[in-house]
N, C-alpha and C positions, 0 to 999 in steps of 0.2 A: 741393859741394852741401851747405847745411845740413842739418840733421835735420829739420827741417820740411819741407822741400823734399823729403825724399827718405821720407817720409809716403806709404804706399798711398792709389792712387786706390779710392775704394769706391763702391758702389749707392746709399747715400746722397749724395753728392756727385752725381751724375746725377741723383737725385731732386730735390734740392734747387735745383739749377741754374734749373728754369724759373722758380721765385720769386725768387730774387736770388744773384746773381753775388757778390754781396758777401759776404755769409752764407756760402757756400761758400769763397770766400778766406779768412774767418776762421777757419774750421775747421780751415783749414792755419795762420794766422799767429797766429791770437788767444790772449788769454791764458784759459783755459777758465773759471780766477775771474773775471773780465771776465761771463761769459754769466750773464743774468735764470737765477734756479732755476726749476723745474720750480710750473705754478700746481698745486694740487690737481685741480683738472677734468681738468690738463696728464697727470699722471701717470694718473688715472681712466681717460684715452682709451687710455692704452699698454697700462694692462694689462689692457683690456677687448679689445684689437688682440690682444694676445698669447692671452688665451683664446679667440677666435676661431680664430687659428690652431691653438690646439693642439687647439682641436675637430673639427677637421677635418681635422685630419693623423694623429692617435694613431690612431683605426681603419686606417689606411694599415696600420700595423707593419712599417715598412719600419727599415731600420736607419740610424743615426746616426754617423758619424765618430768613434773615439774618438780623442783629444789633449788634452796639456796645456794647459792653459787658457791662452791667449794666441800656443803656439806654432803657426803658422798654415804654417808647413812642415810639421811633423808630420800637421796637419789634411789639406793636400792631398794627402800620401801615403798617408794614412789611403781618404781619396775616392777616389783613383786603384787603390785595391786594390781598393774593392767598386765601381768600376764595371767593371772587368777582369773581376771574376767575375760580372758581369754579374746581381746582385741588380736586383728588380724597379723600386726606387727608392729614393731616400737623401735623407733630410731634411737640412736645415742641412748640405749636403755643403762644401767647401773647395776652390776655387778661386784660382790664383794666375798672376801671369805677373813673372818677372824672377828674380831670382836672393836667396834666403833670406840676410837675414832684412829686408834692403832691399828689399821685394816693393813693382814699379811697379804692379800691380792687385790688387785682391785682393775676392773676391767670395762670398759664401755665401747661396747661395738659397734659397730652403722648401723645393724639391724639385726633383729630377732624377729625371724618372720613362723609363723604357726604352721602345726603340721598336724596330719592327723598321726594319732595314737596316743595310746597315753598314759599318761603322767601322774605326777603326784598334787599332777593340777588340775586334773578332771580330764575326759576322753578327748586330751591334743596333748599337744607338747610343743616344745620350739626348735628350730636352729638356728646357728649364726652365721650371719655373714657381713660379711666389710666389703668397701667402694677402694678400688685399687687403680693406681694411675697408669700400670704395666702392660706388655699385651698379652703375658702367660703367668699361671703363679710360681712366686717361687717360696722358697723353703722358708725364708724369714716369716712371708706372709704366711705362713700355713701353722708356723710355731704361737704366732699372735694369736692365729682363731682359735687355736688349742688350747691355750690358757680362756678363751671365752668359753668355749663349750665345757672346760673341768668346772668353771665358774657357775652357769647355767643348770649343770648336772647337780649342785647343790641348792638350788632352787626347787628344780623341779623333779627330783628324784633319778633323771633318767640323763643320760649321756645320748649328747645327739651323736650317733656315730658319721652323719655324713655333715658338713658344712658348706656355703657357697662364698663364695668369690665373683663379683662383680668387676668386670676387666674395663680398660679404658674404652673402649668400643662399643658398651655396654653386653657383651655377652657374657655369660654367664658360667662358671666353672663348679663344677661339683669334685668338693674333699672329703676322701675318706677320713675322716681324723681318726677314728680308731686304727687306722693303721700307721700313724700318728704318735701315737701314745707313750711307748717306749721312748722315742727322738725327745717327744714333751718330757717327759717325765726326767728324763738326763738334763736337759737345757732349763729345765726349771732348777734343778738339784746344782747344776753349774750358775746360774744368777743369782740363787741364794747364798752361797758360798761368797760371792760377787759382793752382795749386801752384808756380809757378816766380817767383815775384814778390807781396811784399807788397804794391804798391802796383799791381796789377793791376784794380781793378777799384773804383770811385769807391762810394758809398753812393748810393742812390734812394731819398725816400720814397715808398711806396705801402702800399695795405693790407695788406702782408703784412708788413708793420710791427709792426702790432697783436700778431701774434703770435709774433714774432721773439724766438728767448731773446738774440740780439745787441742787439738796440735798447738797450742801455744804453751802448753801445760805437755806433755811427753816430749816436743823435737829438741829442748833446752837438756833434759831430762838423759834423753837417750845420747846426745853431744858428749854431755860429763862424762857420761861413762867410756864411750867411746864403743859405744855397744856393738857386738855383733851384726846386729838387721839392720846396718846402715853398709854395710857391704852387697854388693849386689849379686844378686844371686841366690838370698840366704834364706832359709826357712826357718821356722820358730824349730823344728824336728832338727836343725844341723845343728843351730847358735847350742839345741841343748847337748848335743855330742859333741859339741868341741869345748863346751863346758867344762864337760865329765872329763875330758883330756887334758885339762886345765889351761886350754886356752880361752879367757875369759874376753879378751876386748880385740875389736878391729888389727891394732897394733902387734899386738902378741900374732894373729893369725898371719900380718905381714913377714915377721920376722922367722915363722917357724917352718922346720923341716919339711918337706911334703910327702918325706916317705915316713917319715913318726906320725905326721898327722892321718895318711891314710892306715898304716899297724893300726892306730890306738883308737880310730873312728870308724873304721872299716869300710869309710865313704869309696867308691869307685876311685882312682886314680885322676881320670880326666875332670872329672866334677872338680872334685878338689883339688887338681892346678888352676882350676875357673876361678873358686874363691880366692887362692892366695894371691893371685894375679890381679883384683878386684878388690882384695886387702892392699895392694900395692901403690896400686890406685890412689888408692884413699888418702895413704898415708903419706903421696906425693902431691896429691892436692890436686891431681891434674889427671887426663885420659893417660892410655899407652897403649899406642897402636899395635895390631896384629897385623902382621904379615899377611899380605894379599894382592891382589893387582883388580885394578877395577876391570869389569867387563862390561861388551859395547853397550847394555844395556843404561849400564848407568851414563857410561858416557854421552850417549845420543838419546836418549829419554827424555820423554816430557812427563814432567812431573803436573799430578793430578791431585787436587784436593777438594774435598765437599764440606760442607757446614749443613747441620741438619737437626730439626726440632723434633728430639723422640717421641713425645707427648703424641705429637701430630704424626710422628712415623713420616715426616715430609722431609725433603730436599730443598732448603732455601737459599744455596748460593754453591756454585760448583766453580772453581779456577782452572787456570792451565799454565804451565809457564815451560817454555824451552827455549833453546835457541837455533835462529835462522841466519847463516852467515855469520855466527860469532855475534852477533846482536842478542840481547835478552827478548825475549814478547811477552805478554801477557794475555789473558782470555779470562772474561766471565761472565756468569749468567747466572742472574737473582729471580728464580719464578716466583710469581707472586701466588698461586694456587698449587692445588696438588694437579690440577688438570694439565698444567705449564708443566710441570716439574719434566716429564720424559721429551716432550719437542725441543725447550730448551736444552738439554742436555745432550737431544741428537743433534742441535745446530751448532751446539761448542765442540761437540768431537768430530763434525763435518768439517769443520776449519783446520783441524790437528794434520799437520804429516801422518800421512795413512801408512808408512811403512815403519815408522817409530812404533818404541814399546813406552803402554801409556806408566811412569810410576808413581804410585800414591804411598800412605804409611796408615796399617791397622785394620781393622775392619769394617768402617764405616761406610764404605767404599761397597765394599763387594756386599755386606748385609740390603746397601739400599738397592743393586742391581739385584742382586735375588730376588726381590719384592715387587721391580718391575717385572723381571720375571717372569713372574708365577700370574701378575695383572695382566702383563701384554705379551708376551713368547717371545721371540727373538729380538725384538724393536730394537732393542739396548745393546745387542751383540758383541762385546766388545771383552769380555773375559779372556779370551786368547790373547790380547795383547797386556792385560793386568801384569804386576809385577809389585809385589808389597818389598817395601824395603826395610819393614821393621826388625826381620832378623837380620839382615845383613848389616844394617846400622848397629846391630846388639852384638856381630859379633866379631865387627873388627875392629874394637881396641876394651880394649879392661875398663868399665867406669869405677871414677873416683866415689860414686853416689848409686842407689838402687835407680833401674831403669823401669819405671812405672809406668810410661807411656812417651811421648813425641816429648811431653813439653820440661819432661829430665832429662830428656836426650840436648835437646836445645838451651839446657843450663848446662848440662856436662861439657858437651861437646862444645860451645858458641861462647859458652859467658853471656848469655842473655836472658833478659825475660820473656817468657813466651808467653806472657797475657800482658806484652804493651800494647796490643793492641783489642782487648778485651781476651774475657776467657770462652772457650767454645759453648759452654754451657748455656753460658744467658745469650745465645745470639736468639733463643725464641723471644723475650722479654725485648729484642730492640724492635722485631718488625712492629710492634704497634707505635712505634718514633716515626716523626717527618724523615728525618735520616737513615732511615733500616738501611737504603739500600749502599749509602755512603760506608757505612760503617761494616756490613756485610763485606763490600770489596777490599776495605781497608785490611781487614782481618784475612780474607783469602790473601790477599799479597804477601801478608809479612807472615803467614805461615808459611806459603811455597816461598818465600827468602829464606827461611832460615831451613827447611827442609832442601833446598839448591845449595845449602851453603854446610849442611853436613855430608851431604853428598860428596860435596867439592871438597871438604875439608878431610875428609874421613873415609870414602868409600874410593877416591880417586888417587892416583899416583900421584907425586909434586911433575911438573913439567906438562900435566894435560892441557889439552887445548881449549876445555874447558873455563881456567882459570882465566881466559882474558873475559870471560862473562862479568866476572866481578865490576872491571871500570866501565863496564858498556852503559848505556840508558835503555831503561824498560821502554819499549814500544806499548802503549794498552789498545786491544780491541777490546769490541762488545759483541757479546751476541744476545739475543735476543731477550730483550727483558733484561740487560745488564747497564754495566758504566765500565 
């Protein structure tokens, strides 16, 4: 077995699994110079993760594993003394299974906190739980604590069948892991397969692309080939049915029949004119529009966009952009707390033409009114006039490229970059800057530009009247708390 090969399975690795199989295979095989560095926002989120947790661990005062730093044999000796002596709970405790220093698992979780009943450790036992930056668990997180609790279970005889999860809010979430188990037990048998074999596990593009520190190491990869999952529309379950039909590469899909391809794949008819239409695409290097005629909506709409720090579940910068009299306007407002966030937002839509439909793109939008919602009842009122334009954008013309969100839509459709002017992500990591709020605006503008401007390009007829928006000058308001 090489030395990669014989690399501990870790919580990471389970984590990572539900996003790509791939990713995780290179974690075993890859060359670590190969991986994109860390962005700024990238690093921003980790150690804004890690002060989280340690905020909510340190009053714990529970004790910590002492070891040399790397030696994870000593660590687990370390754990297995102070859960013997049965201290209350043990942070970053040390879990292992196989034989030192070629350790097959190896696991360290936030916390192992005592329970009554008991064990192979005397009248308690443990559970596990981890510090999670999200507001609900999801299934990656619950596969992580799975591999703690099978780990734990070989310490102390017994399998904690329920686990906790510590949410960003700090409440607290109870997991069945035994009902767990099966999922664990597949996802563990699929990452070891991962570990036993470089060539284990093919690339996919999909959105989690975008933020893949591997993508420098697959998009070149999947290029040459000319692969499939660079079509948009395409699932790792289609590329392999049109495999078996021997269409292996983007190209082949352009060129072939669509009544052989739907015989031999048995895919629906309408699907599969989407892909060949989106192979066509591709192979033309350029969109191809679909027939349609814009309606009033798009035409007279004000287009609505927000910027928003998930972590905080808050709204830090909302825009507005239409036009009045053929002139472009602008509108924004940057609340500096969460208390700001709904009066600011009623005083930028108090400014809007009240008889316009507001349009925005995705769910950013309509998740953060839910939420005022459910906090304040009607204040926000404004869902009737909503109008997402993410399918309508997706489905009037074929992309050359997979449509993963706005800012492929604005390479497809614009030829532009959509994080010239920063990316959505790190807008939490600017408000601690003198400049948040400059940068906040900067960023609202030149998305509702380039969202006014696939509109225009792509949702609207040539000859609308729309199109004299293009040479007009931006008028800018503020509203309250904005620039």
């Amino acid at each position: 077995m090489s030395d990669r090969a014989s690399r501990p399975i870790t919580g990471t690795h389970l984590y990572s699994l539900a996003r790509c199989a791939r990713a995780v295979a290179l974690e075993f095989w890859g060359e670590p110079a190969a991986r994109r560095p860390l962005r700024e926002e990238e690093e921003f989120l980790l150690a804004r993760g890690r002060a989280h947790e340690a905020a909510w661990v340190g009053p714990l005062a529970w004790p910590e594993p002492e070891y040399p730093r790397g030696d994870f044999a000593a660590g687990a000796a370390a754990t297995r003394r102070l859960l013997q002596a049965g201290v209350p709970g043990i942070v970053q405790g040390v879990l292992t299974a196989g034989e030192a220093p070629a350790f097959d698992l190896l696991g360290i979780p936030d916390l192992l906190r005592r329970a009554p009943g008991a064990s192979a450790l005397g009248e308690h036992h443990y559970v596990v739980g981890d510090v999670k930056s999200s507001s609900r668990p999801r299934g990656d997180q619950i596969l992580q604590l799975s591999l703690y609790a099978h780990l734990l279970e070989r310490v102390q005889g017994r399998f904690p069948a329920r686990g906790f999860l510590v949410m960003k809010d700090g409440h607290e979430e109870a997991i069945d892991l035994a009902a767990y188990r099966p999922a664990f037990d597949d996802a563990l048998a699929r990452v070891r397969t991962l570990r036993g074999s470089s060539d284990s596990a093919r690339p996919f593009f999909s959105a989690a692309c975008e933020n893949c520190r591997w993508s420098p190491v697959c998009l070149p990869e999947l290029e040459a080939k000319d692969d499939l999952s660079l079509v948009d529309g395409m699932t790792e379950g289609l590329r392999t049915m049109l495999e078996i039909a021997g269409v292996g590469t983007a190209q082949k899909l352009a060129r072939a029949q669509l009544a052989r391809l739907v015989r031999d794949t048995h895919v629906e008819t309408a699907l599969m004119r989407r892909l060949v239409a989106a192979a066509k695409a591709r192979a033309a290097g350029a969109p191809q529009r679909q027939p349609r005629s814009a309606g009033p909506d798009e035409l007279e709409g004000i287009l609505l966009h927000v910027l928003t720090d998930g972590f905080a579940d808050r709204l830090v910068a909302v825009g507005a952009r239409w036009l009045e009299a053929g002139v472009p306007r602008f509108l924004a407002a940057c609340p500096g707390s969460r208390d700001e966030e709904a009066p600011a937002f009623a005083a930028l839509i108090a400014q809007l033409p009240r008889e316009r439909k507001l349009l925005h793109h995705g769910r950013a939008l309509r998740t953060w009114l839910g939420r005022q919602s459910e906090l304040r009842g009607g204040l926000l009122a404004v869902e009737c006039r909503l109008v997402d334009l993410e399918r309508r954008l997706r489905a009037c013309a074929a992309w050359p490229a997979p449509v993963t969100g706005l800012p492929a839509l604005v390479r497809s459709g614009l030829g532009r970059d959509p994080h010239r002017a920063g990316r959505s992500e790190a807008v939490a990591a600017w408000l601690a800057g003198s400049d948040a709020e400059q940068r906040l605006v900067a960023k609202l503008r030149t998305d509702l530009e380039d969202l006014h401007d696939l509109v225009l390009a792509w949702l609207c007829t040539p000859g609308d009247p729309t199109a004299a928006s293009r040479g007009g000058e931006e008028v800018s308001h503020a509203a309250d708390g904005s620039a």
